[in-house]
C-alpha positions in Angstrom: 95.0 13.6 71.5 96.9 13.6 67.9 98.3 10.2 69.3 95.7 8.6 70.2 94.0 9.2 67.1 96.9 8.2 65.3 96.7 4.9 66.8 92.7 4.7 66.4 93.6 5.4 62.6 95.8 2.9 62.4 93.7 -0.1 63.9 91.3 0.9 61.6 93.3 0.8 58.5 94.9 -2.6 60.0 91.0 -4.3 60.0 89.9 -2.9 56.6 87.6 -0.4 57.7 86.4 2.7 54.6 88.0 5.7 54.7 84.4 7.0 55.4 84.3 4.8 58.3 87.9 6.1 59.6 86.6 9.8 59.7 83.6 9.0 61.7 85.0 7.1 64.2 88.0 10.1 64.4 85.2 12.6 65.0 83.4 11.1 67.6 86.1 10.2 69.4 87.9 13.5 69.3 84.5 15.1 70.5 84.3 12.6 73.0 88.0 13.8 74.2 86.8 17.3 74.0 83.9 16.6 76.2 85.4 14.9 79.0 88.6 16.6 78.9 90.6 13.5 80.5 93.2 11.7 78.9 92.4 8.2 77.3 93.6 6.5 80.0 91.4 7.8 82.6 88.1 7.5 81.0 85.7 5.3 82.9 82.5 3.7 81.0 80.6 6.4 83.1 82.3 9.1 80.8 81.0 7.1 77.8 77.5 7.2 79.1 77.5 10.6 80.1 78.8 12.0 77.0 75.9 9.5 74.6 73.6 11.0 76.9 74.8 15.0 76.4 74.3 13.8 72.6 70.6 12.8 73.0 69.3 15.2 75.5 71.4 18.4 74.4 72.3 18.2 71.1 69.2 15.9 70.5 71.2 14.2 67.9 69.2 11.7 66.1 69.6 7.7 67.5 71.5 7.1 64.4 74.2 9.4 65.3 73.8 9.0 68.7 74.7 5.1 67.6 77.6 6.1 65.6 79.1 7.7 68.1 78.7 4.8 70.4 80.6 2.4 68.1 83.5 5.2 67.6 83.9 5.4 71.1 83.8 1.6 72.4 85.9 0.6 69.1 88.9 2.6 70.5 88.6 2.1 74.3 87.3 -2.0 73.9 89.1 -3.3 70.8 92.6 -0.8 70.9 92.7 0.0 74.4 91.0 -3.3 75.9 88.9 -1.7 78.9 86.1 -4.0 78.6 83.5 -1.3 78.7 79.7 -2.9 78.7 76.5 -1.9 79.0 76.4 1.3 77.3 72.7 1.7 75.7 71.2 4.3 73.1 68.1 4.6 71.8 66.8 1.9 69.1 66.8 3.2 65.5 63.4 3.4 64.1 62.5 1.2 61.2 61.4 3.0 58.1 60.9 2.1 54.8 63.4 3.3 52.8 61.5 5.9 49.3 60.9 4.1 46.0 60.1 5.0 42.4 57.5 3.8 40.4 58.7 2.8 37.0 57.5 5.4 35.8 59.3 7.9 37.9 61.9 6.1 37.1 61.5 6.8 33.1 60.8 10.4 34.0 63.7 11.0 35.6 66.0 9.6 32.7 64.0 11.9 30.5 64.2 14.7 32.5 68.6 14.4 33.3 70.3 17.5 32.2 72.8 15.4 29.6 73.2 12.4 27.7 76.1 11.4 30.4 73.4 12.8 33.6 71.1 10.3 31.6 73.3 7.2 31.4 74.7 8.0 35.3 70.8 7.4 36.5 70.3 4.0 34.3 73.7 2.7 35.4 72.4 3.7 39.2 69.0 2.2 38.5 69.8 -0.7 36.2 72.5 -2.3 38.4 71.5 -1.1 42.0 75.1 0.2 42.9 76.0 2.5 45.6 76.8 6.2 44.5 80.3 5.6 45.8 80.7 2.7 43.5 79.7 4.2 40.5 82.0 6.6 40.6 84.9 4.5 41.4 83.7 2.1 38.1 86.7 1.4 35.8 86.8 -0.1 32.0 88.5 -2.8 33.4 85.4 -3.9 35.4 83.4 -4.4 32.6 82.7 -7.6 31.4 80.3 -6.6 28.4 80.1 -9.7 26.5 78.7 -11.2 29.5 76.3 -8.6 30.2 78.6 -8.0 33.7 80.5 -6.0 35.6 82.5 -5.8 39.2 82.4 -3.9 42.0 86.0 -4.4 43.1 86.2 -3.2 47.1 83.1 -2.4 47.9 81.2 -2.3 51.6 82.8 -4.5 53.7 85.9 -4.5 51.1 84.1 -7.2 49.2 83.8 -7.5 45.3 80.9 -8.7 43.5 79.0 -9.0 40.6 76.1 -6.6 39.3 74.3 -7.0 35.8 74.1 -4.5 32.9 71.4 -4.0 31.1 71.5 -4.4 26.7 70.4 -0.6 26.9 73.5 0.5 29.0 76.1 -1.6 27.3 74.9 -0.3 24.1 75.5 3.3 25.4 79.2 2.5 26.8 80.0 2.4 23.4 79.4 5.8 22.8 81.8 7.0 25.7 85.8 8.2 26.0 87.6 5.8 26.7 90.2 8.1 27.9 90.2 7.8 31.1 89.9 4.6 33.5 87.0 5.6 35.0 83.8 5.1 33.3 82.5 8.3 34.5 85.2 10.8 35.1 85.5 13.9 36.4 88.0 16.5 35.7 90.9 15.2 38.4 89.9 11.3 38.2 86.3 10.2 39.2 83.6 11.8 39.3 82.5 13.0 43.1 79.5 11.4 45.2 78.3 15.0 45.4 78.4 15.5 41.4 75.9 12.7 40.8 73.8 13.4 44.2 73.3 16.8 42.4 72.6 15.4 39.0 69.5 13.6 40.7 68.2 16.3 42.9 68.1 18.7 39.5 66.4 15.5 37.4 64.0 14.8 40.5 63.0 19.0 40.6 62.5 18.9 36.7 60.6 15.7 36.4 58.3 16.9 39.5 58.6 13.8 41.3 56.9 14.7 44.8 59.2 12.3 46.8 62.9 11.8 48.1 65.2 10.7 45.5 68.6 10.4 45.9 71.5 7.6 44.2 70.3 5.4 47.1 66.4 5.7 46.1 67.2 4.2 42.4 69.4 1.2 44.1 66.3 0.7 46.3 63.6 1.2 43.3 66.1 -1.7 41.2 65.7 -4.0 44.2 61.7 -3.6 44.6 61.6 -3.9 40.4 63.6 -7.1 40.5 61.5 -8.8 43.3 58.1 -7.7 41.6 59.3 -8.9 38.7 59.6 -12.7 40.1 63.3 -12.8 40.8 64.3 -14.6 43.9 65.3 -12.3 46.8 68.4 -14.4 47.4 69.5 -13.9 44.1 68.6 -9.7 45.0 71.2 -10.2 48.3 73.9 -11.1 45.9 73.5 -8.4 43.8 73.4 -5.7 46.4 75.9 -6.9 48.1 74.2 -7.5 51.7 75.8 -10.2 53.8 72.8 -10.6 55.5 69.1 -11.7 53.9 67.4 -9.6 56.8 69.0 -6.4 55.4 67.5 -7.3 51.9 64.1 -8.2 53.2 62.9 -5.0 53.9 61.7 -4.8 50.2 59.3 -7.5 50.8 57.4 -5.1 53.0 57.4 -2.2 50.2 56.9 -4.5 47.0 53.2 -3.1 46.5 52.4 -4.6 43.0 53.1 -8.0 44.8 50.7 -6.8 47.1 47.9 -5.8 44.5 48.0 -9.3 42.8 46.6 -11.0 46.4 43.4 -12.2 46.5 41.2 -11.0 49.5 40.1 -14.3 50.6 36.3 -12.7 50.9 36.8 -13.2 47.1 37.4 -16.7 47.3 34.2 -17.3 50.2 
């Protein structure tokens, strides 16, 4: 098994895939192994099916899961392995609209972070819609102040791009160390993912805010604020980094103070 997950690993690296990406994929597939107990080389497309179908009926794993264990699994035997495996179905992930503050909440939240670097960690999520996992790997050397700019160097998809910074949080760079490369380090390099997910659930408790909030809910709220606010939703792709406009127009479904300028056209009778 070690082998064949050495050479899954490997493919991956080789195509660019996230170290995130490279652990899921060796999961699933070495729970896939366990399951069928055959070696790589015997497993039919039947195995495949029969293991995505333990997932949903006996773990009842949920169809995002169930989907990421699909593309683990067909990754290795398809694209390193070449065995042409088709028509392997799981169940359709349900569309849902993803939680989003009020501006409001939003201010309440700043207020209500634990420290002044807790405070500047949810602006710098909020004002510039980055992941959590690119705020934490944010360097000096990214910064481009004068310009009101900054760059995400590697992010999804290996890509770099350009997010914005606001007046308010250039002003407060200022005021950091500059000791370390990181704009926000920790005590051994950056700061963790889990550091700043906890620094929002203990805001979100204190501030009272009856919904889900997590780093993802302020880069969500910064995309619905931008397109209320008039700014094209191209111009909203760039920033978050989607290559594809479908995946940014969910927030034309959510953008409610778009929807409470509308004219009912009994109104207009």
């Amino acid at each position: 098994m070690e082998e064949m997950l050495k050479k899954l690993e490997t493919e991956l690296k080789l195509r660019g895939y996230s170290k995130k990406t490279l652990e899921a994929y060796r999961k699933y597939n070495k729970e896939f192994l366990e399951f069928t107990k055959k070696a790589p080389a015997k497993i039919s497309v039947d195995d495949v099916k029969f293991y995505l179908a333990h997932m949903i009926s006996d773990k009842e794993s949920a169809p995002r899961t169930t989907n990421l264990a699909r593309s683990a699994i067909l990754f290795y035997y398809n694209d390193v392995l070449e065995k042409g495996f088709t028509n392997v179905k799981t169940p359709k992930i349900k569309a849902s609209l993803p939680s989003v503050l009020t501006k409001d909440e939003v201010k309440k939240l700043i207020a209500c972070a634990g420290t002044e670097k807790s405070r500047l960690i949810i602006m710098t999520l909020y004002s510039s819609g980055l992941r959590v996992s690119e705020l934490v790997n944010l360097k000096w050397k990214d910064l481009e102040q004068a310009d009101k700019v900054a760059w995400v160097r590697g992010g999804k998809g290996s890509k770099d791009r350009m997010i914005i910074l606001s007046e308010v949080i250039i002003k407060s760079f200022e005021q950091l160390s500059k000791d370390s490369a990181y704009v926000f380090p920790g005590r051994h390099g950056p700061l963790t993912t889990r550091n700043i997910q906890n620094i929002i659930s203990n805001a979100k408790n204190i501030a009272k805010i009856d919904k889900k909030v997590t780093p993802h809910t302020l880069r969500h709220s910064f995309a619905t604020h931008l397109l209320e606010d008039g700014t094209d939703i191209r111009v909203i792709q760039e920033l978050l980094g989607h290559s594809n406009l479908q995946t940014t127009q969910i927030y034309t479904h959510i953008s409610s103070e778009q929807k409470k300028k509308i004219k009912s056209p009994m109104d207009t009778l």
